[in-house]
N, C-alpha and C positions, 0 to 999 in steps of 0.2 A: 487504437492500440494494436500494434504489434501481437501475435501470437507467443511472440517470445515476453514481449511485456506483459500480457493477459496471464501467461503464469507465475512470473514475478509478483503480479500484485495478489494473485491469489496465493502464494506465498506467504505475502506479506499479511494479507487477512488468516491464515492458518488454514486455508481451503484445499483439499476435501476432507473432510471429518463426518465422521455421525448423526451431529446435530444439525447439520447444511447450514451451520449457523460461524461467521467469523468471532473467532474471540481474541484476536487481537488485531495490529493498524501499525507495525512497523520493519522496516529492511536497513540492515547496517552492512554499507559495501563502500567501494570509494568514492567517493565527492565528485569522481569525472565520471563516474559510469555512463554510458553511453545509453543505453536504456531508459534508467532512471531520470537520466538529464532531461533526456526527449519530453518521460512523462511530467516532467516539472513544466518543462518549455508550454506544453499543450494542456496545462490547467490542471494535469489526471492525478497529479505529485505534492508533495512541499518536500525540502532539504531543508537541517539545522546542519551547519558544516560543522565539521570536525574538530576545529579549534574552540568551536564553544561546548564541548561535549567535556564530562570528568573524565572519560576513559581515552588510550590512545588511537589511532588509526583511522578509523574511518568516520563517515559520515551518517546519519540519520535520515532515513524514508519516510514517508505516510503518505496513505495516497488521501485525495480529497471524494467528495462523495462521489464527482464522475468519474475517476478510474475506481473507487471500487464499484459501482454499479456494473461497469463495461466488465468488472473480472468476476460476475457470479454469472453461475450456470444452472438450469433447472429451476430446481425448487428453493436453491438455496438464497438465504437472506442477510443483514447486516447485523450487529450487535448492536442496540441502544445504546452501549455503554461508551462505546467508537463513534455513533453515528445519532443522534440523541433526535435533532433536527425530524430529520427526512423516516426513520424507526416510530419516534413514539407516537 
């Protein structure tokens, strides 16, 4: 990942906070984002596209468990609630 994508998905986890702990798993921008697309392409992503979303505009992010592992730093860890699998 990109450094520019590394804070994106940290973003998209809620990262940096207090608890070094992600509490949330999602980024709503365009459907072509150039970023996001790459991280889809390269496993680190998924997209719901836009037309199947209730609201209008854009598209739907989460990254999958290898871009968020590539986006913590330090101490910090994933939320079981996001990441059930590879947490509990």
């Amino acid at each position: 990942m990109s450094p520019e994508q590394v804070e994106l998905a940290r973003h998209a986890l809620g990262l940096p906070n207090r608890s070094n702990k992600s509490y949330r798993n999602r980024f709503v921008t365009a459907e072509d984002d150039p970023n996001w697309c790459e991280m889809v392409r390269n496993g680190e992503a998924r997209m719901r596209s836009a037309k199947t979303l209730p609201f209008d505009g854009d598209a739907l992010f989460w990254l999958t468990i290898k871009g968020a592992t590539a986006a913590l730093k330090g101490r910090e860890t994933l939320c079981p609630e996001d990441f059930p699998v590879v947490v509990a």
